[in-house]
TIKOLLO-502674 format. One record per atom (N, C-alpha, C): residue in one letter; residue number from 1; z, y, x. Coordinates in pm, whole numbers, plus 50000, padded with zeros to 5 digits. Layout:
N
   type   seq       z       y       x
      a   NUM       Z       Y       X
...
% end
This chain:
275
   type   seq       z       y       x
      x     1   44701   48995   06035
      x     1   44616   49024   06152
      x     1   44491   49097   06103
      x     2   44459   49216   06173
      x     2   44328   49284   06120
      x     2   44202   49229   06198
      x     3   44103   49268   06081
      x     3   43946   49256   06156
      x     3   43915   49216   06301
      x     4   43979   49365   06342
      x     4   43979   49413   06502
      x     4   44061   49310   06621
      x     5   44208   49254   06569
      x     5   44266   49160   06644
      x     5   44190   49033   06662
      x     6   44119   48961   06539
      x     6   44055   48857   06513
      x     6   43891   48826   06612
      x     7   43854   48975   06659
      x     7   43789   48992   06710
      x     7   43791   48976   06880
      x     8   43954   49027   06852
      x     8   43977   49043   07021
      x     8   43999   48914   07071
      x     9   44070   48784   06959
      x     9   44109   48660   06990
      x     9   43962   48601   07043
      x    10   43874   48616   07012
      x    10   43760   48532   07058
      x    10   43710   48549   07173
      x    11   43734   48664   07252
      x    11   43723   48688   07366
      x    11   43862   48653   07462
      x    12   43961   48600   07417
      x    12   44068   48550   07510
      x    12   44074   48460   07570
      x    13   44127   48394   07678
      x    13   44095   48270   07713
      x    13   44147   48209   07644
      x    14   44069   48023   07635
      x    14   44151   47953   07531
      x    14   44297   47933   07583
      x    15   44315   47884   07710
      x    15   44396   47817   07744
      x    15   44445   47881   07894
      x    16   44541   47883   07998
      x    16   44568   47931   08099
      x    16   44501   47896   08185
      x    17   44417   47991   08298
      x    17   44312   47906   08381
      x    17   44176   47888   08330
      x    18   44158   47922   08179
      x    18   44027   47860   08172
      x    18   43962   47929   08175
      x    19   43791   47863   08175
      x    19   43689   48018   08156
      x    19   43696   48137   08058
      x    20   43614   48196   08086
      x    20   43635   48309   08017
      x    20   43464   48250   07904
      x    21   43444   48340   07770
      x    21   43387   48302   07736
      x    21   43232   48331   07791
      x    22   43131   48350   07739
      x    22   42953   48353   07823
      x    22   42946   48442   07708
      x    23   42916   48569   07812
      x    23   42825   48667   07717
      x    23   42714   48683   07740
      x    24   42651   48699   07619
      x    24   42472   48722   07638
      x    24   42474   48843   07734
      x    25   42371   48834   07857
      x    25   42311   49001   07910
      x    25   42150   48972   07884
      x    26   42146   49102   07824
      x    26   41977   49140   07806
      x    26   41912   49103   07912
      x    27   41783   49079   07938
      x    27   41674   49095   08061
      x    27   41666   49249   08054
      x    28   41683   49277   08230
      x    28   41646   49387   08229
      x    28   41462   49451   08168
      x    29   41506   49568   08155
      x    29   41362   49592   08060
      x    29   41258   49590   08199
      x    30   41131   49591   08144
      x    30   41017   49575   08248
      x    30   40980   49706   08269
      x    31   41005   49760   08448
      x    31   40961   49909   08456
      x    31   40847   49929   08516
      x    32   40776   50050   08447
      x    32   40643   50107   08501
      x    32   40621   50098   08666
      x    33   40506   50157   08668
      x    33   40491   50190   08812
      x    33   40535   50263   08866
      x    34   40532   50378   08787
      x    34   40569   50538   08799
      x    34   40711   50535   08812
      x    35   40781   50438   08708
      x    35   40951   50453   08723
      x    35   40974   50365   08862
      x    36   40867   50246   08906
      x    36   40925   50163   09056
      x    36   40911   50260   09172
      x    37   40807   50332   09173
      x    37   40770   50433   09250
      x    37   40902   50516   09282
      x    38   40936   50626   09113
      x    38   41026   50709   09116
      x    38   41218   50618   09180
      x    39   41170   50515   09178
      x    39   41333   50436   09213
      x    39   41300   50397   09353
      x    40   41190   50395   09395
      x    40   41179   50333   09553
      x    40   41233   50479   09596
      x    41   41163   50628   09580
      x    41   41206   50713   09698
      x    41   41238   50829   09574
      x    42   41396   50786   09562
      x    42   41474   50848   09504
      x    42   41515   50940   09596
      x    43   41574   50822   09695
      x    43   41651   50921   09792
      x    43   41566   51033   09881
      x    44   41451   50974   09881
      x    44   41358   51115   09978
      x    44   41346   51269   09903
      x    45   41349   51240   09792
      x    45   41288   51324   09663
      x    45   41437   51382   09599
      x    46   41526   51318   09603
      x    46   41681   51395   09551
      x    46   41682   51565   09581
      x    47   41747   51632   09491
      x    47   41765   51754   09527
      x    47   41670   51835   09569
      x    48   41511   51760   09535
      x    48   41399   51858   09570
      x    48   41409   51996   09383
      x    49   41383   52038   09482
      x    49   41322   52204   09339
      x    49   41192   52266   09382
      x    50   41113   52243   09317
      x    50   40959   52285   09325
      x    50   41007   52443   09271
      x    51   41118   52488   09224
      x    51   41123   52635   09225
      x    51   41167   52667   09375
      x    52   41272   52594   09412
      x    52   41338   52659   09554
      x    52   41207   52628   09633
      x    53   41146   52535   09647
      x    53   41030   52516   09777
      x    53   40935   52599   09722
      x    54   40904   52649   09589
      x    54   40758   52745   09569
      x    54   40834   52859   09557
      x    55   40858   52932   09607
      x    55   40931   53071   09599
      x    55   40804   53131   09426
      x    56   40697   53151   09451
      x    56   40602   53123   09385
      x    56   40601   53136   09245
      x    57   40709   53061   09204
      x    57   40712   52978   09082
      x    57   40850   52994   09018
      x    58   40830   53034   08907
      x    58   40944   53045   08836
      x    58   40969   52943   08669
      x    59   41056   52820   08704
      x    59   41007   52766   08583
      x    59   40886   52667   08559
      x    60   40789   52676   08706
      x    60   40689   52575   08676
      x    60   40590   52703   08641
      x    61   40644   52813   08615
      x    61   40483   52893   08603
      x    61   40463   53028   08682
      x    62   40389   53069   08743
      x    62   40324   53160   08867
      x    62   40423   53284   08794
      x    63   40472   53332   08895
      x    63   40495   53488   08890
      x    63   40431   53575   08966
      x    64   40462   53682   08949
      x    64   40401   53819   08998
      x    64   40435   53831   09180
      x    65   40531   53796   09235
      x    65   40565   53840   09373
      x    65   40554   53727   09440
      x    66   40405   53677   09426
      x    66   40368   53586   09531
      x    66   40307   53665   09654
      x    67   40256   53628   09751
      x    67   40149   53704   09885
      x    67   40078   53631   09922
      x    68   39986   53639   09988
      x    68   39873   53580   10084
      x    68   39951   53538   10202
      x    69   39906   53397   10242
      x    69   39958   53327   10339
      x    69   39877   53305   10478
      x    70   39755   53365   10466
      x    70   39644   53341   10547
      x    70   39571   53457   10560
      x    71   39615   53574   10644
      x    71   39589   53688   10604
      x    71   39405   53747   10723
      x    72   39445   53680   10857
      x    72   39297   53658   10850
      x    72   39201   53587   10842
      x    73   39205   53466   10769
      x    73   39110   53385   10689
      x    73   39066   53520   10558
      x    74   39161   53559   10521
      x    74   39097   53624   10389
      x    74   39013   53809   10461
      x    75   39047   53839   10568
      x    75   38982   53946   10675
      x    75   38847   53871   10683
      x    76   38853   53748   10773
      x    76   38725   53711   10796
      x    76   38593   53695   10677
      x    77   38688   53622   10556
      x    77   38568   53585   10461
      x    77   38543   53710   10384
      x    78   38604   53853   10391
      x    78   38570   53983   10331
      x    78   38482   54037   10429
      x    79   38472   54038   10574
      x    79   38400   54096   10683
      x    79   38263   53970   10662
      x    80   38275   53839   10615
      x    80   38120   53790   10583
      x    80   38082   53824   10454
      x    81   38156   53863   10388
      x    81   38060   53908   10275
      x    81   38011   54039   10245
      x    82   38074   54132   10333
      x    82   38021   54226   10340
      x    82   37921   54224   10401
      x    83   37872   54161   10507
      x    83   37767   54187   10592
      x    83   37672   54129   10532
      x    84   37705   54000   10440
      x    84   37607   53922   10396
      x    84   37533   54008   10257
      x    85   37604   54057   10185
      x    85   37554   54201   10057
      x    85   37455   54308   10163
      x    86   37532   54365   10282
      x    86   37433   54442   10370
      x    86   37297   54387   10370
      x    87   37358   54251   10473
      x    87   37136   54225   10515
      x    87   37112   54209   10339
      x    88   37132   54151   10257
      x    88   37080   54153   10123
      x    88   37004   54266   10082
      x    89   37087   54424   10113
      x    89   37099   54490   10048
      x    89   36940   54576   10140
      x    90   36966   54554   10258
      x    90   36904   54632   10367
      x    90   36724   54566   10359
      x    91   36763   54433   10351
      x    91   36603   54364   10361
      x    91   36545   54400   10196
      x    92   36605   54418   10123
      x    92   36514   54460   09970
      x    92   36518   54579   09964
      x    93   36562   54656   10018
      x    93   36552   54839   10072
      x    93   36412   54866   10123
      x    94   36393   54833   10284
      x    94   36304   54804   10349
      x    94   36201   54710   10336
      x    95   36243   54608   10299
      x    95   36121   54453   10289
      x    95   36073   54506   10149
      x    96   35969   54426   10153
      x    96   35895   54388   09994
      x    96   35828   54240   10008
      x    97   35924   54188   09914
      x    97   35906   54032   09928
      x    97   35772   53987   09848
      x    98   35724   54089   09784
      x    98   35633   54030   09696
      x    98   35496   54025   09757
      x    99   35503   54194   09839
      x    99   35415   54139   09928
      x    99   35423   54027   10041
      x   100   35505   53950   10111
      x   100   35504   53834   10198
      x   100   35435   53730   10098
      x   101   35472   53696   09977
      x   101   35399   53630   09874
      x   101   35277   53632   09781
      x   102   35215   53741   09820
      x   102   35099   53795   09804
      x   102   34970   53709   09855
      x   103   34850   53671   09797
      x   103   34755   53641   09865
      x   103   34641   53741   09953
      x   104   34568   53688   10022
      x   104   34511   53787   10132
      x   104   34363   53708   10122
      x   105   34284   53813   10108
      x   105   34145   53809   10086
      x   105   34058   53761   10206
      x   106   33919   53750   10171
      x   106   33828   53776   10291
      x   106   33854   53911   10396
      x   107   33861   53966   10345
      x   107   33869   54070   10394
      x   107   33942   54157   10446
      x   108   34089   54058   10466
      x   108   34212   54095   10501
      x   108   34336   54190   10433
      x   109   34238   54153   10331
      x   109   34331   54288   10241
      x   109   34475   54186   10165
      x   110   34524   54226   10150
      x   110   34693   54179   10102
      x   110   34671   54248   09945
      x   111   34624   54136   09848
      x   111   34632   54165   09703
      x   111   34726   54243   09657
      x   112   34695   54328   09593
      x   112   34829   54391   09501
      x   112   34904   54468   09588
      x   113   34828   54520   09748
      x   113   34932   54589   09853
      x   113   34837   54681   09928
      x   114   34879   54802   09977
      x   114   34852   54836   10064
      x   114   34854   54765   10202
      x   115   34729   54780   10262
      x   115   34750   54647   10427
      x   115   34689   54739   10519
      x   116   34722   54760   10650
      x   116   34705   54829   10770
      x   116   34615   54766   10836
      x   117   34558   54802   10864
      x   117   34417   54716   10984
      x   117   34510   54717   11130
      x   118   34444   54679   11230
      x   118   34436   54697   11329
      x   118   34444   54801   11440
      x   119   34351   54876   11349
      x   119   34351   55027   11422
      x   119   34428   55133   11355
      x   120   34499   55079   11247
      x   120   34604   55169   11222
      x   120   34593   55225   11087
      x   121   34466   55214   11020
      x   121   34394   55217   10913
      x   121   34459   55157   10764
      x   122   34486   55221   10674
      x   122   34587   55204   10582
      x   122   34485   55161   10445
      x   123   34437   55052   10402
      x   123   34401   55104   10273
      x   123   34511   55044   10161
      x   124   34482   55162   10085
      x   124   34559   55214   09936
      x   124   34548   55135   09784
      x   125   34372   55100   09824
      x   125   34296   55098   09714
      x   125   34335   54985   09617
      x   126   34355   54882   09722
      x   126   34395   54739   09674
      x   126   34477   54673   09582
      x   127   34586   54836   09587
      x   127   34713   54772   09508
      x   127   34702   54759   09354
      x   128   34588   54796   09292
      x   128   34604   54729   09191
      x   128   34488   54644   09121
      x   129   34446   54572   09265
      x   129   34354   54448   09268
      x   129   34516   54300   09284
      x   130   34567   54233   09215
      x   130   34678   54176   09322
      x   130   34617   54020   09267
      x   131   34543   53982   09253
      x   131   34508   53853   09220
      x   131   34367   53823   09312
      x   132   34392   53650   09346
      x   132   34292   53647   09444
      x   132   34167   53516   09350
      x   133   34033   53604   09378
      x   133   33945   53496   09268
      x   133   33866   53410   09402
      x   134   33860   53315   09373
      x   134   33787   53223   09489
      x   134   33600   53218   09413
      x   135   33575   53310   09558
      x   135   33392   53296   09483
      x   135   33354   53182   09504
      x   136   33361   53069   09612
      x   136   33292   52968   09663
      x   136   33367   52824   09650
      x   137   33420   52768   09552
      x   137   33467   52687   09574
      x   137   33413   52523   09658
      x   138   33266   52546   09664
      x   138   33265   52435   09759
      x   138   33247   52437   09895
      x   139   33291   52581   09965
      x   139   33347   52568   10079
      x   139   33413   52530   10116
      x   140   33391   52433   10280
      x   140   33506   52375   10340
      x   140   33637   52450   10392
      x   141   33622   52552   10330
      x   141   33743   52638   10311
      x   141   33750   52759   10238
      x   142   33819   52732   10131
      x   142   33755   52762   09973
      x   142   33827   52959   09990
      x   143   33967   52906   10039
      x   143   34010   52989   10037
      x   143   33974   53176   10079
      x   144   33893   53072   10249
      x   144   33849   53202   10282
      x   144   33762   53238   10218
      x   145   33661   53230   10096
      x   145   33604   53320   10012
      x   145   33669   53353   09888
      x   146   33816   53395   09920
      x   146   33858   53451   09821
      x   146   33828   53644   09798
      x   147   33857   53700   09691
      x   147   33849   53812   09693
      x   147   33923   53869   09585
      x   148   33985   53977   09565
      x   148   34124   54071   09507
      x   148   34050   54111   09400
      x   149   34084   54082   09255
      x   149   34040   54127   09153
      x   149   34148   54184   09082
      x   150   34075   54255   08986
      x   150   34153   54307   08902
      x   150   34300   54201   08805
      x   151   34201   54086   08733
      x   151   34214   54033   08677
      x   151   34176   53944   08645
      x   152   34279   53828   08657
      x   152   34194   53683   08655
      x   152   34106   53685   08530
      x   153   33959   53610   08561
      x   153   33859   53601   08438
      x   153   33918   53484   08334
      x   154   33931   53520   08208
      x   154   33989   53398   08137
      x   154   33879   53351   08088
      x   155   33716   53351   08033
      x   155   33621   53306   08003
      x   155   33503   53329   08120
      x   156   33366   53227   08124
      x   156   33317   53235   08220
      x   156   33233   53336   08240
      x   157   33197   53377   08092
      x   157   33131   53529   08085
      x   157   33186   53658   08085
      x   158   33335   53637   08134
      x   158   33395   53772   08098
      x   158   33373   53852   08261
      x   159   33373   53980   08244
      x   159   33342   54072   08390
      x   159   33431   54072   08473
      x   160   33416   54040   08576
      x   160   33518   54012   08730
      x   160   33502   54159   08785
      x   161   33662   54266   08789
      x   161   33620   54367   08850
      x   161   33724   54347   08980
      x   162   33624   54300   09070
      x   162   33629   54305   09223
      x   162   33679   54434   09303
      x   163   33766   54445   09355
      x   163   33779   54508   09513
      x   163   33678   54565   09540
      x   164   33625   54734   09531
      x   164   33500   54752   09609
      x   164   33586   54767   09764
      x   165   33551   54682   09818
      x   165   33538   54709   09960
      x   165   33433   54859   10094
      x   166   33482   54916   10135
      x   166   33391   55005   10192
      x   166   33290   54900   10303
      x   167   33165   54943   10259
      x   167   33036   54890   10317
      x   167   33023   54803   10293
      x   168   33084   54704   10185
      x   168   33058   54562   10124
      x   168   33009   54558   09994
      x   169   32936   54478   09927
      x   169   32877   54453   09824
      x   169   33005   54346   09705
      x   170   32992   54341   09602
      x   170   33049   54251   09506
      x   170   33014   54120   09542
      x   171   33067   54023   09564
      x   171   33052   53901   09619
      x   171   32954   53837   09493
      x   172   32885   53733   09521
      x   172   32830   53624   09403
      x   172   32964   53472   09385
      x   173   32979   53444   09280
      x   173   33000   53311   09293
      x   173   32939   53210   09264
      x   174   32936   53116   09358
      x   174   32833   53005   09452
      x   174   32844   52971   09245
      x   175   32771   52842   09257
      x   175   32762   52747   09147
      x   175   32838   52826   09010
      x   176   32857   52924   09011
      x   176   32858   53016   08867
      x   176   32983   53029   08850
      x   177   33056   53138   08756
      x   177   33143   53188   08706
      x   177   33216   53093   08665
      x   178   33338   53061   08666
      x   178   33429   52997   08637
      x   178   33558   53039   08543
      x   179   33669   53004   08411
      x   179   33712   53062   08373
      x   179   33853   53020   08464
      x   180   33952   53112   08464
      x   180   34070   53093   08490
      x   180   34157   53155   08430
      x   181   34317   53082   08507
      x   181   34437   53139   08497
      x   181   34473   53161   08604
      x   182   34594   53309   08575
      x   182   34688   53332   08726
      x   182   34791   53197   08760
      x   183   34809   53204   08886
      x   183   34896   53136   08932
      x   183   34961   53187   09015
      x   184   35075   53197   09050
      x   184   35107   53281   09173
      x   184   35031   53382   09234
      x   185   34923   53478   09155
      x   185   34848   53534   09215
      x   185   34720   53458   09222
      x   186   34678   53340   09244
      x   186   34572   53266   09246
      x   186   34540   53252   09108
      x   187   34377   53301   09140
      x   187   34288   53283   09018
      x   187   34280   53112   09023
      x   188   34325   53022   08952
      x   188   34307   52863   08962
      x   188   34167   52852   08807
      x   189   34089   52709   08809
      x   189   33980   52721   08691
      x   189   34116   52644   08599
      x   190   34046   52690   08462
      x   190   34161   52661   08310
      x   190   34144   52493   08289
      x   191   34008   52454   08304
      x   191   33962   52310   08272
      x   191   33837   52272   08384
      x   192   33877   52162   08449
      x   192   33799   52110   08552
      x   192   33661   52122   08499
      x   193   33677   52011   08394
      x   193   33548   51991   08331
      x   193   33428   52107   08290
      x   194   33504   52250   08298
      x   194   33432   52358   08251
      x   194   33323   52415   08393
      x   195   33352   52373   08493
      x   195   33288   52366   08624
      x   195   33187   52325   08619
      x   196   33096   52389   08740
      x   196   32959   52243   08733
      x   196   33005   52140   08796
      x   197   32888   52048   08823
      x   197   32936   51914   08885
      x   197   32964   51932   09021
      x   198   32893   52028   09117
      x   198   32915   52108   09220
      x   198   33067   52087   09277
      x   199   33133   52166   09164
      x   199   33240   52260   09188
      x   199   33343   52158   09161
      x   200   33312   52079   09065
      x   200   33391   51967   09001
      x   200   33417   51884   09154
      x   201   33343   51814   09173
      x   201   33368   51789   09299
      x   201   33437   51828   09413
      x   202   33393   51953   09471
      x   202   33444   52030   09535
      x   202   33606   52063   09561
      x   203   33658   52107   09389
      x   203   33801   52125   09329
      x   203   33844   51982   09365
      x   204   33804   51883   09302
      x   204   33940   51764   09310
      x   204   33910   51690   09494
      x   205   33821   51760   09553
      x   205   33852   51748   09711
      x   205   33942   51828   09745
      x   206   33926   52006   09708
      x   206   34041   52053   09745
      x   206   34151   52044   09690
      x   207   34226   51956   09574
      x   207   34332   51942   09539
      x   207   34379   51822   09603
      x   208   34289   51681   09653
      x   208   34307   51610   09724
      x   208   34401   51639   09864
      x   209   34311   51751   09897
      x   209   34345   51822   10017
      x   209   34478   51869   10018
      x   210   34515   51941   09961
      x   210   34646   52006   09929
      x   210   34785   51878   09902
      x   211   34718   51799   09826
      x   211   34832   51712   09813
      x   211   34836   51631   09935
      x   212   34768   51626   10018
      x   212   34744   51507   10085
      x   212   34825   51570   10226
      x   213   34834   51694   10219
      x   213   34903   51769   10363
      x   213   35058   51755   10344
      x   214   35134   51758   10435
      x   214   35256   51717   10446
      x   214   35337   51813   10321
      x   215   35300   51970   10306
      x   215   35382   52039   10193
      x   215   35340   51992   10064
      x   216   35232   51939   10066
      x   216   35144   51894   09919
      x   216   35220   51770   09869
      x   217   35231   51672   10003
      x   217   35280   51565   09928
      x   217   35413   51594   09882
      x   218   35507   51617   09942
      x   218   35633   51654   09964
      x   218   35656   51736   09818
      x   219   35608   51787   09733
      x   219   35608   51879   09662
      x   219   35615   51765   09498
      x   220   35450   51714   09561
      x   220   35403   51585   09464
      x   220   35517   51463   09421
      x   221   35541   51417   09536
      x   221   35677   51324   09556
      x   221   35814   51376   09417
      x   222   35839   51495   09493
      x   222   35945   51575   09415
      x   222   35912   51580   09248
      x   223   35780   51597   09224
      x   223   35765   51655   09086
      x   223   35786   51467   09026
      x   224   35709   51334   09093
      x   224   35683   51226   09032
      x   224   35847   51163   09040
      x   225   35946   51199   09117
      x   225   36093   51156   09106
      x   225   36173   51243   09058
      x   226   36137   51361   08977
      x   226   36220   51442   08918
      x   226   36323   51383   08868
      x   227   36273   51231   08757
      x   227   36407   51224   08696
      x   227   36496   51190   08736
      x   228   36465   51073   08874
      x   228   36532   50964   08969
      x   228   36629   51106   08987
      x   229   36568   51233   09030
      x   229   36646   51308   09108
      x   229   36796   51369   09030
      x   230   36680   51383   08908
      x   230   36802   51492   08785
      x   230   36906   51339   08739
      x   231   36901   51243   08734
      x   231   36970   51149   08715
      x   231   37049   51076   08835
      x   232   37066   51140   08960
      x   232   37172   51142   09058
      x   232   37182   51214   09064
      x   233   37188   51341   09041
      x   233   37255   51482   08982
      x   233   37386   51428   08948
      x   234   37328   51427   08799
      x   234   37463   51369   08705
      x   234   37536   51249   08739
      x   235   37467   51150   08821
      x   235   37569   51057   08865
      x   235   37668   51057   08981
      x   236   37610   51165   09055
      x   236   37687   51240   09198
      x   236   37823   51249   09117
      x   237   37797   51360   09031
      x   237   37937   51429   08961
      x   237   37997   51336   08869
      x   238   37952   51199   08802
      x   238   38064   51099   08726
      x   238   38144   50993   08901
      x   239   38064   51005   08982
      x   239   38120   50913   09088
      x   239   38231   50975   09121
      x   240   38204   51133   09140
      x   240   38329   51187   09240
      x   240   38442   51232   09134
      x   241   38408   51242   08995
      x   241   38523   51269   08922
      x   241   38589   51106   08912
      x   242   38488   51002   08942
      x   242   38564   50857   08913
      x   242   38623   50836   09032
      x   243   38610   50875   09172
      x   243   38661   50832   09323
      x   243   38795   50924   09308
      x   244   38775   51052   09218
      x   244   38904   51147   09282
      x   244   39028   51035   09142
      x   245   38970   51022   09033
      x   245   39055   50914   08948
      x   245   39133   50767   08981
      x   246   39020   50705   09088
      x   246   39122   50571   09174
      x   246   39158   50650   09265
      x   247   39133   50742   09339
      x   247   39210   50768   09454
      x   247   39384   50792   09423
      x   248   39382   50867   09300
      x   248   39511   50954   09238
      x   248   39576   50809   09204
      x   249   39498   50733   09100
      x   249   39585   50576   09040
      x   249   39621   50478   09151
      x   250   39553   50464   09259
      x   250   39565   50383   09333
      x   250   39574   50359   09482
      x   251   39656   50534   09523
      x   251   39693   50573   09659
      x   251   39735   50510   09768
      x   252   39826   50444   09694
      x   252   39952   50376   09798
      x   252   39880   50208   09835
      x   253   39778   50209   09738
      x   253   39748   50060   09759
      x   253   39569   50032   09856
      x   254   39577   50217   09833
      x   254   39440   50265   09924
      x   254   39496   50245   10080
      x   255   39636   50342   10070
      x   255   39679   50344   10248
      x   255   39696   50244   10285
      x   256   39785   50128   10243
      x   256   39832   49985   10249
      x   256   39706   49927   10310
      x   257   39541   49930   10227
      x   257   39429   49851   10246
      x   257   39413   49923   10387
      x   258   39414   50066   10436
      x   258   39368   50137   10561
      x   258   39423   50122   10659
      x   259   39561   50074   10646
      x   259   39666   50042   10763
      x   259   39613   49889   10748
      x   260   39592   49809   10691
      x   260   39573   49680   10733
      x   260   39457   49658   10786
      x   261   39326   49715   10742
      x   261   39215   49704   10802
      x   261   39221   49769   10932
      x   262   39296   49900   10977
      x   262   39282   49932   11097
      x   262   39328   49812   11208
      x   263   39448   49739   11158
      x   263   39522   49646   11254
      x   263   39482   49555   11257
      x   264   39385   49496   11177
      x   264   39296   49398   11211
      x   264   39203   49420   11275
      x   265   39123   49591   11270
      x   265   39010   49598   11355
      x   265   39090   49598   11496
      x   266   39230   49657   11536
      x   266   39265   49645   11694
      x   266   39290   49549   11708
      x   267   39318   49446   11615
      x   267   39354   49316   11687
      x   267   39171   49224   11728
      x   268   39138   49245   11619
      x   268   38959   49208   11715
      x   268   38900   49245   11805
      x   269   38916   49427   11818
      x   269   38881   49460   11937
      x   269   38921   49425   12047
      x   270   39069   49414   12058
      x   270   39144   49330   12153
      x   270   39094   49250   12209
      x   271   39130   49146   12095
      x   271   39064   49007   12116
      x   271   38906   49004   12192
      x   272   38834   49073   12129
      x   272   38685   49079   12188
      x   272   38651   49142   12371
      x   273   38762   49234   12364
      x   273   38824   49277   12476
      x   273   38849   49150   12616
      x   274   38924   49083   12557
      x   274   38974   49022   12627
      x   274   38888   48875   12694
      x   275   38819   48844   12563
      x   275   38712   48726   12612
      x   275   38650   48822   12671
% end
């Protein structure tokens, strides 16, 4: 008797009628999600081809004889961007933004610009005065004694060449020369302390002032929560790359939670309904 017969005897029954012998069966192996998923909707998904449904796609990768599927969505958003390059193109043609941002003197003149009076009257002279020096700072409105200089004074003895104005004199400044820097065009002083006591005063009323008006604070606010701000920046963009990550892992158990919460909210409303 060979190997092979000796083998086969142990699987025979012993006797007529009797059991057969007990064979070990493995535990089935433990399957993923992805494979319970792929075995629940086999049958929906059979015989799909992401080539036959993407005409598109050859292989899983883009070919050449695809088309546009949305032909005036892509009309409309070429007819707004053209128009939107136009006014762009048309208002920096015509406009000059620098003058809208320009400061404007006692004297109505628009620093650094030619400005039209009233009567139609053009002066020229101005445009290369474009900085505004404040002679009076402890006026209750500092601003209006400003006047178009050449160039902001950076020391307190250095020469302020003023705007001659026709039929006006060189202004004085109240409580003395002050040094500055440009700012947006505004002559601002370099160091408080370099002020008299006058002016010293005067300045941290009008900076009071400024912060204290609705654009001042609003501005102030912004600069003292910068970081709060720049640090939900960056946390905006880890949330929504982490929401689009459970949404993808945990879909089916998202809809499941949305269908049950809805049918509990109609069954309360109901209920609330009904008492």
């Amino acid at each position: 008797m060979t190997k092979h017969d000796k083998l086969a005897q142990l699987y025979d029954r012993l006797y007529e009628g009797g059991d057969e012998p007990e064979v070990a069966v493995d535990a089935p192996a433990k399957l993923s999600k992805a494979d319970r998923k792929k075995n629940k909707y086999a049958d929906d998904t059979a015989g799909f081809s992401a080539k036959e449904a993407s005409p598109g796609l050859a292989d899983g990768i883009p070919v050449q004889n695809r088309k546009m599927t949305d032909v005036c969505c892509l009309l409309f958003f070429i007819l707004a961007l053209v128009a939107w390059i136009g006014v762009t193109v048309v208002g920096f043609k015509n406009g000059n933004v620098q003058k809208l941002l320009a400061p404007i003197d006692q004297n109505s003149l628009i620093c650094g610009h030619n400005t039209t009076n009233s009567a139609g009257q053009t002066q020229t002279e101005a445009i290369g005065f474009k900085y505004l020096y404040i002679t009076d700072l402890m006026s209750t409105d500092p601003f209006s004694s400003g006047w178009c200089v050449k160039e902001c004074p950076a020391t307190k003895t250095a020469a302020i060449d003023y705007y001659t104005y026709p039929g006006k004199s060189a202004p004085t400044v109240e409580g003395g020369q002050y040094a500055t820097k440009n700012f947006f065009g505004y002559c601002f002083p370099t160091d408080v302390s370099d002020l008299s006591l006058p002016q010293q005063a005067a300045f941290r009323a009008l900076k009071a002032q400024l912060l204290n008006n609705p654009a001042g604070s609003l501005i102030q606010n912004m600069v003292k929560a910068s970081t709060s701000i720049y640090i939900g920046m960056a946390m905006s963009v880890f949330w929504c790359i982490a929401f689009i990550y459970v949404l993808s892992a945990f879909a089916e158990e998202i809809s499941w939670g949305i269908i049950v919460l809805t049918q509990i909210g109609l069954f309360v409303g109901a209920g609330l309904s009904f008492w």
